[in-house]
MIPAFI-325249 format. One record per residue (C-alpha): z, x, y. Coordinates in steps of 0.25 Angstrom, whole numbers, always signed. Last residue first. Example, Ala and Ser with C-alpha at 12.3 -4.5 7.8 and 13.67 -1.06 7.14 Angstrom:
2
+-------+-------+-------+
!    pz !    px !    py !
+-------+-------+-------+
!   +29 !   +55 !    -4 !
!   +31 !   +49 !   -18 !
+-------+-------+-------+
// end
This chain:
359
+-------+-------+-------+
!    pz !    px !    py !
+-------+-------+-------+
!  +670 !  -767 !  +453 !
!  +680 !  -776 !  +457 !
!  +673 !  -784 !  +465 !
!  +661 !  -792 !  +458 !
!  +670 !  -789 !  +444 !
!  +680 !  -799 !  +449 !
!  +668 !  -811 !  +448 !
!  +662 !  -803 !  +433 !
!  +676 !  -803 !  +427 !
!  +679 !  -818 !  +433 !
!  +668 !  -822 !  +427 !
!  +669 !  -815 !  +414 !
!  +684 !  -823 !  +414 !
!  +678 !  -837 !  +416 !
!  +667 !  -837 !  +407 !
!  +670 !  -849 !  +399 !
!  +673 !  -860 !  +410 !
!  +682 !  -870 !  +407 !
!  +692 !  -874 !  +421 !
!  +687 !  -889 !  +424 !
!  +682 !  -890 !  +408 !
!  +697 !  -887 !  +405 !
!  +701 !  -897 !  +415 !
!  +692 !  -908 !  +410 !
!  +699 !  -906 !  +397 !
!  +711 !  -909 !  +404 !
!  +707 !  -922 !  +406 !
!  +704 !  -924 !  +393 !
!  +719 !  -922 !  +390 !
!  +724 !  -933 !  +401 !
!  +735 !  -939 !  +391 !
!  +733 !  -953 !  +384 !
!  +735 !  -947 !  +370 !
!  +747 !  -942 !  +375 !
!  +754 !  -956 !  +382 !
!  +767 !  -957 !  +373 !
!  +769 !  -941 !  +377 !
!  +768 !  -946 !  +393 !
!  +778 !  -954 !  +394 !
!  +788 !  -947 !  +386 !
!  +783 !  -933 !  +394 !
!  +784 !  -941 !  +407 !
!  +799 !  -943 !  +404 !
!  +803 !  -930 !  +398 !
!  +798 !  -924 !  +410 !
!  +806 !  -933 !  +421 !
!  +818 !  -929 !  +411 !
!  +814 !  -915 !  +411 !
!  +816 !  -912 !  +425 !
!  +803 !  -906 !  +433 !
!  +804 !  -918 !  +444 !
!  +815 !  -909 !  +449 !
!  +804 !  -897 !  +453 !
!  +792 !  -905 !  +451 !
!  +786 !  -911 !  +437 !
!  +772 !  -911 !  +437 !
!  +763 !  -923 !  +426 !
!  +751 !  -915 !  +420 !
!  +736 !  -924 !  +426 !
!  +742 !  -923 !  +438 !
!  +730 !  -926 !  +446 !
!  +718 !  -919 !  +452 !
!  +714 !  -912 !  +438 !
!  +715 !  -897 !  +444 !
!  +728 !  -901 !  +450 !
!  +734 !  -908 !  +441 !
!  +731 !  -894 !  +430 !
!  +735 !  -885 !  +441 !
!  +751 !  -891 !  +440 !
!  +757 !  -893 !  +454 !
!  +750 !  -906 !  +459 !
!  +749 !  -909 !  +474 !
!  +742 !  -900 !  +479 !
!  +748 !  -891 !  +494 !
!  +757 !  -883 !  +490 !
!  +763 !  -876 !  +501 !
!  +776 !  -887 !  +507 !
!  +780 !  -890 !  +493 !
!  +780 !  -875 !  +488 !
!  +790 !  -871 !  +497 !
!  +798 !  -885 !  +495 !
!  +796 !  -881 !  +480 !
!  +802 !  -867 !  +484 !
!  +816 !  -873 !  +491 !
!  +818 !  -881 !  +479 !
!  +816 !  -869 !  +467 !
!  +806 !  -871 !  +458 !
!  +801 !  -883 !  +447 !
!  +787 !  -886 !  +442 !
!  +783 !  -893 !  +430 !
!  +772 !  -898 !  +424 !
!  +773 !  -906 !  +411 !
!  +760 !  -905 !  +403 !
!  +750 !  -911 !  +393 !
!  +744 !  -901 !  +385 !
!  +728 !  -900 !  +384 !
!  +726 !  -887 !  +383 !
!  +719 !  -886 !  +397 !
!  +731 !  -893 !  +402 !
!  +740 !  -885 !  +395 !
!  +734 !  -873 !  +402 !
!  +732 !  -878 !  +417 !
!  +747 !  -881 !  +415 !
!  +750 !  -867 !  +409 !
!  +745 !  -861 !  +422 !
!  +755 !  -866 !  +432 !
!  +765 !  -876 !  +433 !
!  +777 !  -876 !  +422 !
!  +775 !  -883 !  +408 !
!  +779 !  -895 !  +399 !
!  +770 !  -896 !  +388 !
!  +763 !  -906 !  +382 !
!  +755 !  -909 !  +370 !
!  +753 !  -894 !  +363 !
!  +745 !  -886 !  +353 !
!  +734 !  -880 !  +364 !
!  +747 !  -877 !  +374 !
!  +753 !  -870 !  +361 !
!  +742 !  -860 !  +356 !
!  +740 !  -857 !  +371 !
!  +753 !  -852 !  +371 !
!  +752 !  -842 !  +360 !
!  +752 !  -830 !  +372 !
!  +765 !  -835 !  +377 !
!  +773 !  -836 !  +365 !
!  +777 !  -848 !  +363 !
!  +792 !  -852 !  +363 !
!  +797 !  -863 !  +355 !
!  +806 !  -875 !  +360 !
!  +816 !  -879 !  +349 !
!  +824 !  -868 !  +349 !
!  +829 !  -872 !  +363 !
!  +824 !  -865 !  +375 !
!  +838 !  -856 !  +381 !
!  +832 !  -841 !  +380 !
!  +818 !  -845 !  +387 !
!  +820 !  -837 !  +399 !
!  +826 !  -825 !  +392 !
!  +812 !  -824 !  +386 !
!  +807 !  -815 !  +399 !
!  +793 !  -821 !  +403 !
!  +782 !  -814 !  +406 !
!  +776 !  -820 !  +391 !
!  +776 !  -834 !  +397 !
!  +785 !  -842 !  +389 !
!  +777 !  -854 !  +380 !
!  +788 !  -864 !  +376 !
!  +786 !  -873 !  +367 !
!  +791 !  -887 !  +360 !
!  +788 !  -896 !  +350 !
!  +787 !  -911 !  +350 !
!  +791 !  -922 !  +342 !
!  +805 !  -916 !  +342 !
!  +811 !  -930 !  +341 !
!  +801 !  -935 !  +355 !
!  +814 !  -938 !  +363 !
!  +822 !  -923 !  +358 !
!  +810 !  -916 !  +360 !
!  +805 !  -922 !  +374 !
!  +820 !  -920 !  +379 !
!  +821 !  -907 !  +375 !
!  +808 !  -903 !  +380 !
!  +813 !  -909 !  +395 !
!  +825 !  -900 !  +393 !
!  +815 !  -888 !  +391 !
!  +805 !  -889 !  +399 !
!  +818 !  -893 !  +411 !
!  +825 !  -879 !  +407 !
!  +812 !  -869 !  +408 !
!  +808 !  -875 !  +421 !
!  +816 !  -866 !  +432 !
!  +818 !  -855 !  +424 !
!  +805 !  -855 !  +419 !
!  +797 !  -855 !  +430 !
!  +806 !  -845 !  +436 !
!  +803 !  -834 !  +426 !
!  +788 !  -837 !  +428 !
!  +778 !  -841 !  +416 !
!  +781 !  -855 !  +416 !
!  +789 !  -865 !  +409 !
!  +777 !  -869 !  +398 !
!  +785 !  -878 !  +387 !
!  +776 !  -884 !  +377 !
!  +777 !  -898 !  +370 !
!  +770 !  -897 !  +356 !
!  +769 !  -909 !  +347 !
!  +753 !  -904 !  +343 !
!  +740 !  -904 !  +349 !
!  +726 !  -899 !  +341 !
!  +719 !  -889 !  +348 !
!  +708 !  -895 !  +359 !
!  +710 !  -882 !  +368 !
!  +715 !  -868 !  +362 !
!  +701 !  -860 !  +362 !
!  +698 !  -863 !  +378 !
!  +714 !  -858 !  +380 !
!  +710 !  -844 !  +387 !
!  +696 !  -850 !  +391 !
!  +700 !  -862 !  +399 !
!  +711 !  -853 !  +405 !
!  +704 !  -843 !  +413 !
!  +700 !  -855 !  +422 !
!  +684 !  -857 !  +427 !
!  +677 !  -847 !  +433 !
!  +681 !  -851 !  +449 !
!  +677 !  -842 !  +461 !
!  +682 !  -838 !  +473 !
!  +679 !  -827 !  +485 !
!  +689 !  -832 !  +493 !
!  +683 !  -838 !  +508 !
!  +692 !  -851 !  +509 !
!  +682 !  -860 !  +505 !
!  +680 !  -851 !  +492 !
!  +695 !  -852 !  +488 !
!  +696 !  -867 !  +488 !
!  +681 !  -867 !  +481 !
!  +685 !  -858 !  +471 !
!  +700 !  -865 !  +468 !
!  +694 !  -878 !  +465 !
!  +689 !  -873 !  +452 !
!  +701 !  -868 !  +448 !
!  +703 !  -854 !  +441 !
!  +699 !  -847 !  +454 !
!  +695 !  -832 !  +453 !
!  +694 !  -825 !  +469 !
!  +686 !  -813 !  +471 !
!  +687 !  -804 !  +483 !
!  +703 !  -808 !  +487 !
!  +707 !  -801 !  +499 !
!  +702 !  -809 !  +511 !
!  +699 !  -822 !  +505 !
!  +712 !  -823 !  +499 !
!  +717 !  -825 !  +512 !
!  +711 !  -837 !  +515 !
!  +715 !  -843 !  +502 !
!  +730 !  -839 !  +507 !
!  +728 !  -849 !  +517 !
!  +728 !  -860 !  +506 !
!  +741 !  -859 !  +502 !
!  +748 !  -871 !  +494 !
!  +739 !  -876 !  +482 !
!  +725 !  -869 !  +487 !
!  +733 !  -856 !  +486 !
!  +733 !  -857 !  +470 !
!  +732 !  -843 !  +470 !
!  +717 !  -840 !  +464 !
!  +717 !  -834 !  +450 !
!  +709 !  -823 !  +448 !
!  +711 !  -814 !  +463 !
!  +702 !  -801 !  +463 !
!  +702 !  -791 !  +476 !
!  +693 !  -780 !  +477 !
!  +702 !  -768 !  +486 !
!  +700 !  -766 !  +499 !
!  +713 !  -759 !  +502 !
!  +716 !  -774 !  +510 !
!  +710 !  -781 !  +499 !
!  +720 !  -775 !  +490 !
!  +732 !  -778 !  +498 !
!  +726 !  -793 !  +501 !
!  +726 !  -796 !  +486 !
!  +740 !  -791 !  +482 !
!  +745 !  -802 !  +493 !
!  +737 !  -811 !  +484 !
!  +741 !  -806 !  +472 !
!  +757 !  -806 !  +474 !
!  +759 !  -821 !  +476 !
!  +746 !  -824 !  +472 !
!  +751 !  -822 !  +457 !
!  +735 !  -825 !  +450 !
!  +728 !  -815 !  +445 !
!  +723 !  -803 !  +456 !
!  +712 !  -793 !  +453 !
!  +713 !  -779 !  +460 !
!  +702 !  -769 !  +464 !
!  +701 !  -755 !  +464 !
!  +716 !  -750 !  +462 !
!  +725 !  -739 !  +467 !
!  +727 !  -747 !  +480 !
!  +731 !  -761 !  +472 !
!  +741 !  -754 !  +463 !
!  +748 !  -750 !  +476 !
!  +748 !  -763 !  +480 !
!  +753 !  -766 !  +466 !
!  +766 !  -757 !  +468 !
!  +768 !  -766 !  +480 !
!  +769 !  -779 !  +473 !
!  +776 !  -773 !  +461 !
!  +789 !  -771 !  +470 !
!  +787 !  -783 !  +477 !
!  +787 !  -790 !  +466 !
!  +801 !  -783 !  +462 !
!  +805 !  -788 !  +475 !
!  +803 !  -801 !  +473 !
!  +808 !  -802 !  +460 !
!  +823 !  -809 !  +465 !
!  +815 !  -821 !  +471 !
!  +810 !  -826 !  +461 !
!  +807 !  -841 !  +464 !
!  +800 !  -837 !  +477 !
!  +789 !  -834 !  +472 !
!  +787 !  -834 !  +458 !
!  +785 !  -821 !  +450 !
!  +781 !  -814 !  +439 !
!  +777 !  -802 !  +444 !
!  +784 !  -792 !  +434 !
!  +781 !  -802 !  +422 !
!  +766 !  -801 !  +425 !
!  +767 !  -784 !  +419 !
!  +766 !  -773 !  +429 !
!  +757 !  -760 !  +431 !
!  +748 !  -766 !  +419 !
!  +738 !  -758 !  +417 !
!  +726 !  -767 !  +411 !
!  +721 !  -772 !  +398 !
!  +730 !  -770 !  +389 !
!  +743 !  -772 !  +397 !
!  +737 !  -785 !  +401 !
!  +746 !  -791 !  +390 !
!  +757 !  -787 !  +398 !
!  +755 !  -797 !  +407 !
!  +749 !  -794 !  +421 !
!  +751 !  -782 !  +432 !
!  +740 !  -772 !  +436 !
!  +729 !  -763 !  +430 !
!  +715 !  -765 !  +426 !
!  +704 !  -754 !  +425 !
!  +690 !  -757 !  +427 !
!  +678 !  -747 !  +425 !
!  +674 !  -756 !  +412 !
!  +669 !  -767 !  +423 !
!  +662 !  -777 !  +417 !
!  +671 !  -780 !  +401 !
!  +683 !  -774 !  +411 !
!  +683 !  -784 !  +421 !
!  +682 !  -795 !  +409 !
!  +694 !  -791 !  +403 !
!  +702 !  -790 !  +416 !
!  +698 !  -804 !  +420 !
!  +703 !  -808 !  +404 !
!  +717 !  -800 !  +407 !
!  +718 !  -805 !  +420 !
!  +718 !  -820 !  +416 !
!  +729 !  -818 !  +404 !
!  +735 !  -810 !  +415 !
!  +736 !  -823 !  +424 !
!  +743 !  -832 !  +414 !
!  +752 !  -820 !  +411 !
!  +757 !  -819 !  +426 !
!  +756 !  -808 !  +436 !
!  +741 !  -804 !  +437 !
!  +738 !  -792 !  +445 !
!  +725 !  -784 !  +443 !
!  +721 !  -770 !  +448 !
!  +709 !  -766 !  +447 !
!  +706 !  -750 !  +444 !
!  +691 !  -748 !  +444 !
!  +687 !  -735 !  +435 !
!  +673 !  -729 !  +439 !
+-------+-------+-------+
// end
């Protein structure tokens, strides 16, 4: 009998993930059919009522798609009722309310990719272990976090080890990469200091260096219209080629930082939003590092550049400093990370862990 599960991923990072989970759902279960939201290269392998570029969306910095969200948002409860189960990646925002509709019509409820609610909201763990029946963690302190407050969690290492398993140990070039985020309001907002602080890098160092932008594929080119000739633009899905290539990158927190650790790239973090939602987001958080990759190791193995600390003098600085000191730079301590996070069957585990329910 066909099982119609419904899955909502809302970013490119996270459909990469849904795509292998959906895979192996259908290699045990051939009664499954897929269908939600994701990139449009999960149009293959699901029904795709809406694309990841319709639910890109951060908080309170956008402001004026509210309503369009909301929009989807009830269209997807109604999804929810038509459907035998649901899997969640990621995007809590819209997820976890998502979560608790489905449990309420007794629905099975999947969650891959815990919100980092041990950073800044830890009640909402509690809640979680009322709607959601399988948790996947990517960190290994997430499984015990969660298990203490009741959610069904578990850790099979990070999706990631495996996607870039093939590109790790390749030969390093002059290659300075540009990763502004895969939000419309990352890039806004970091977009002009990369690029100034590049400049500045290129015209000290006598264009030593060459420069790359890789722009999430959700993202409208019209963004990226004033980047000088010299920086190139890769094309999302060669990134990996470029990260396994390059020395340093500047880049904003999130994912890519976990990946240009793994691959060995030594990174400039930066973070820059509005005043009045930093003081927000002051009061919440409760680590002290912003980047996953310092808080994974303990310490801020990749230097954080803060709201006007993100300025592309202070960066040009450090990055003169640091470039005179590359052969004395952390890497094996980012090969410690990959055998942290390495584990080969990670996606069949997380197949045969969502199966228990779904079926």
């Amino acid at each position: 009998m066909v099982r119609r599960i419904l899955v909502i991923s809302a970013e490119d990072s996270s459909s990469i993930y849904a795509l292998n989970v959906i895979r192996e759902l259908g290699n045990i279960n051939k009664n499954f059919r897929f269908f939600g939201t994701g990139a449009e290269f999960l149009r293959d392998s699901m029904e795709l009522l809406y694309e990841a570029k319709d639910l890109s969306f951060v908080g309170f910095e956008e402001p004026g798609k509210i309503f369009k969200i909301l929009g989807i948002y009830w269209r997807l409860k109604e999804a929810l009722r038509g459907s035998d189960g649901a899997i969640f990646f990621d995007y809590p925002g819209m997820n976890l309310k998502l979560a608790g509709y489905a449990k309420g019509l007794g629905k099975p409820v999947c969650y891959y990719c815990a919100p980092q609610v041990w950073a800044w909201w830890t009640k909402r763990a509690e809640k979680m272990a009322r709607m959601v029946d399988r948790l996947v963690v990517l960190f290994p302190f997430e499984e015990e976090f969660f298990n203490r407050y009741g959610v069904n969690a578990k850790f099979f290492g990070h999706p990631l080890c495996l996607l870039l398993k093939d590109y790790i140990g390749l030969e390093k070039d002059d290659y300075f990469l540009l990763l502004p985020g895969s939000r419309r309001s990352e890039v806004i907002s970091l977009l002009s200091t990369m690029v100034e602080t590049s400049r500045l890098i290129r015209k000290y160092y006598r264009n030593r260096f060459r420069f790359y932008l890789i722009k999430a594929k959700s993202l409208p080119e019209e963004l990226f219209e004033t980047i000088p000739s010299w920086i190139e633009m890769v094309p999302f899905e060669n990134r990996y080629e470029y990260m396994a290539r390059a020395r340093y990158a500047i880049s904003a927190s999130g994912t890519a930082t976990l990946e240009l650790a793994l691959l060995g790239v030594y990174t400039f973090v930066v973070y820059r939003v509005r005043p009045w939602v930093y003081s927000i987001a002051r009061k919440l958080v409760r680590v002290r590092n912003i980047s996953i990759v310092n808080i994974l190791l303990g310490r801020e193995a990749f230097p954080e550049y803060l709201q006007n600390k993100a300025h592309p003098d202070l960066i040009f600085e450090d990055f003169r400093r640091i470039s005179d000191e590359y052969d004395q730079l952390p890497y094996g301590t980012f090969e410690e990370l990959f055998k942290l996070l390495y584990r080969e069957d990670h996606f069949i585990r997380v197949g045969e862990f969502f199966n228990e329910v779904l079926s």
